[in-house]
matplotlib code that plots the C-alpha trace (Angstrom):
import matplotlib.pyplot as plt

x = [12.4, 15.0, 15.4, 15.9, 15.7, 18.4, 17.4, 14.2, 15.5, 17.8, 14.9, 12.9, 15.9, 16.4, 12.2, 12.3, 15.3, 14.0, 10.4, 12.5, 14.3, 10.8, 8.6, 11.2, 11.5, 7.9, 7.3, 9.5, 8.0, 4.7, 2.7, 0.0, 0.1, 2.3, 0.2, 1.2, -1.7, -2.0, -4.5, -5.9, -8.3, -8.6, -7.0, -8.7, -5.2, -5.7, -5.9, -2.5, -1.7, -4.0, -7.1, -7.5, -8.6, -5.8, -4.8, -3.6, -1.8, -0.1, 1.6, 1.6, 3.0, 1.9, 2.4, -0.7, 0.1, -3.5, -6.4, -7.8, -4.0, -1.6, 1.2, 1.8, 4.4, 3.0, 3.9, 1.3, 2.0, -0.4, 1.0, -1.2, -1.6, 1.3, 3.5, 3.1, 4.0, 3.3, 4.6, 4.3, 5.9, 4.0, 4.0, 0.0, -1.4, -4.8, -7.0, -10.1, -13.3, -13.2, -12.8, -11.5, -14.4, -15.8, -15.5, -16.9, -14.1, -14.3, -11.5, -9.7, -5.9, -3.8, -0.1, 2.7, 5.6, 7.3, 6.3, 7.9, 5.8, 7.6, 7.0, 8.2, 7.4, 8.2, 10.3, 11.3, 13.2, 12.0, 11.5, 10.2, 10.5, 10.1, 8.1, 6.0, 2.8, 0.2, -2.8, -5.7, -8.6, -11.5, -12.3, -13.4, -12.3, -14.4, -12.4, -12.8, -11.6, -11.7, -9.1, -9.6, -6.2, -7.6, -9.3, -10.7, -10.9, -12.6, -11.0, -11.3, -8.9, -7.1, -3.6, -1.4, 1.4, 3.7, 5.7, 6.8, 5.7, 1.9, -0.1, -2.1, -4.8, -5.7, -8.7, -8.7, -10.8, -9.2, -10.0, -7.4, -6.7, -4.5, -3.1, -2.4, 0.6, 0.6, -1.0]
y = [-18.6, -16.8, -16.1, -12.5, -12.6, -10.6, -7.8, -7.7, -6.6, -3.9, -2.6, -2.2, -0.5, 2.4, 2.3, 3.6, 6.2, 7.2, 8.1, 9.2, 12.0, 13.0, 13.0, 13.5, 17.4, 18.0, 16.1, 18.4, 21.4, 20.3, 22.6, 20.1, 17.3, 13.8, 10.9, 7.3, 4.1, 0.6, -1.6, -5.1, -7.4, -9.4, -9.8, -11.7, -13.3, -13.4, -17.2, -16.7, -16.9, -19.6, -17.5, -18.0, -15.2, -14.3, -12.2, -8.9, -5.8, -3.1, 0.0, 3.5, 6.8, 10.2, 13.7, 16.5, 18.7, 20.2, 19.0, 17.6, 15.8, 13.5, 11.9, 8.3, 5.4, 1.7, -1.5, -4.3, -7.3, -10.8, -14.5, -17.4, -20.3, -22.5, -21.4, -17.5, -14.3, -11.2, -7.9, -4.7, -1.5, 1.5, 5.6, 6.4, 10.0, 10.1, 12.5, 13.3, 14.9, 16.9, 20.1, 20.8, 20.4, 17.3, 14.1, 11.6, 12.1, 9.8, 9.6, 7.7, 6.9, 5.7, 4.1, 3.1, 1.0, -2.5, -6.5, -9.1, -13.0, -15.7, -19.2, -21.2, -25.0, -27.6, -30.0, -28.0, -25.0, -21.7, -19.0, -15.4, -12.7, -8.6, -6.5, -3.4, -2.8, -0.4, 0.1, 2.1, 1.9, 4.3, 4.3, 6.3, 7.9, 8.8, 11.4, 11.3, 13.7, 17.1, 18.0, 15.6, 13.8, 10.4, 8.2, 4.9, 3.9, 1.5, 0.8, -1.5, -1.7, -3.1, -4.1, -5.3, -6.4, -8.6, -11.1, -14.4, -13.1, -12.6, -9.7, -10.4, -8.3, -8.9, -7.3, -5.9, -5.0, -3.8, -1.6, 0.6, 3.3, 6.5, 9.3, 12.7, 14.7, 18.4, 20.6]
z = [-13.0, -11.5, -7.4, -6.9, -2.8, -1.6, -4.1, -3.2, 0.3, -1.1, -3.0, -0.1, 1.9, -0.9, -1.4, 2.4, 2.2, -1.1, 1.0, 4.0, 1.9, 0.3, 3.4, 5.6, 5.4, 4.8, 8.0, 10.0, 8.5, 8.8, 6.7, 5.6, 8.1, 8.0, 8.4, 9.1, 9.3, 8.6, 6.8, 7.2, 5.3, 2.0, -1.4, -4.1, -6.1, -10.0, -11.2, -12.1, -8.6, -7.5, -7.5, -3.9, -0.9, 1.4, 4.3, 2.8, 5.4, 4.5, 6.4, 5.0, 5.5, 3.8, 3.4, 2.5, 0.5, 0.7, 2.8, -0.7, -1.6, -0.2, -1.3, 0.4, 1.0, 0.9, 1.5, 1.2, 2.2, 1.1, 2.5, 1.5, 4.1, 2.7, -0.3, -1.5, -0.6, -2.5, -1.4, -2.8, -2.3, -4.2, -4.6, -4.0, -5.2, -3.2, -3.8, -0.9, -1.7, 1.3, 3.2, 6.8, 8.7, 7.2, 9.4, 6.3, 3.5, 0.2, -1.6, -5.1, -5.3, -7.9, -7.6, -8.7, -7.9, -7.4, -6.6, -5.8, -5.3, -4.0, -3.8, -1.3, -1.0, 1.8, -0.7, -3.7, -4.4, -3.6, -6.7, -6.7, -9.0, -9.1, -11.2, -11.6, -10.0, -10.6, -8.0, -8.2, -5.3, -3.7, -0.4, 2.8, 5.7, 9.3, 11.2, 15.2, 18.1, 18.4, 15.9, 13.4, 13.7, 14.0, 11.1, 10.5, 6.8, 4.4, 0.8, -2.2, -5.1, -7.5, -7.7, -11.0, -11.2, -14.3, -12.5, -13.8, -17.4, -16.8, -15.9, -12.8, -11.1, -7.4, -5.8, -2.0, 0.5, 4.0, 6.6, 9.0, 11.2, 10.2, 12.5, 11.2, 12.4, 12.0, 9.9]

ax = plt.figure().add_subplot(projection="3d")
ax.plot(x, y, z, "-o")
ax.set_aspect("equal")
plt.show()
């Protein structure tokens, strides 16, 4: 196993200027609306991972391109009570089943992108390692206000990843809030 810490961070680093010089100017223009939210709820870890339920979070940040499609920036975050920590940092295309006036907007997304799990125990050395992740997930959004600019949403998915040499699949369910900027 091989301890790939301090890359992990620069990853992340040129993950976020990479979305910052995508989003970035579409933001400022704001032709379809820049949206930024954050998640919370469960993640089911494959047996791989100790098959356990943990806390799963996540932060995103997206641009529309059309009311139907966005284009978004995630990073999920899982942490099990004592030794592991997955994080993920993915590309999402989402696509919503919608049209302006709706306030009930279903929608399915598919990812792709990076994963790092790391194990860290009390009285032995820590270990992690990165691979690629692919996610895909449906879930729902309920607009409020009189613009439409706030949302509460509901999502399940499914996250994979090949760290460590195995393919692992760990199911989510979370729930969150989203603001729209623009558009």
């Amino acid at each position: 196993m091989k301890s790939t810490g301090k890359y992990g961070v620069i990853r992340a680093l040129a993950f976020c200027f990479i979305l910052t010089l995508m989003l970035g100017p579409a933001a400022l223009a704001q032709q379809g609306g820049f949206e930024i939210g954050g998640d919370a709820g469960f993640i089911d870890l494959d047996d791989e991972l100790g098959g356990e339920r943990e806390f799963r979070g996540d932060f995103r940040a997206g641009y529309f391109f059309t009311d139907r499609f966005e284009l978004e920036g995630q990073v999920i975050r899982a942490t099990s009570l004592f030794d592991l920590t997955l994080t993920a940092y993915m590309v999402n295309g989402v696509f919503h089943f919608r049209s302006a006036e709706e306030t009930f907007v279903p929608y399915v997304f598919g990812g792709v992108g990076s994963a790092n799990v790391e194990f860290s125990r009390l009285f032995a050395p820590n270990f992690d390692d990165n691979g690629t992740a692919l996610q895909a997930g449906v879930g729902a959004r309920f607009y409020f206000g009189d613009e439409h600019r706030g949302s509460w949403r509901l999502e399940a998915s499914a996250l994979n990843e090949d760290t460590f040499d195995e393919d692992s699949t760990h199911l989510s369910l979370v729930g969150g809030f989203s603001w729209r900027f623009g558009g």
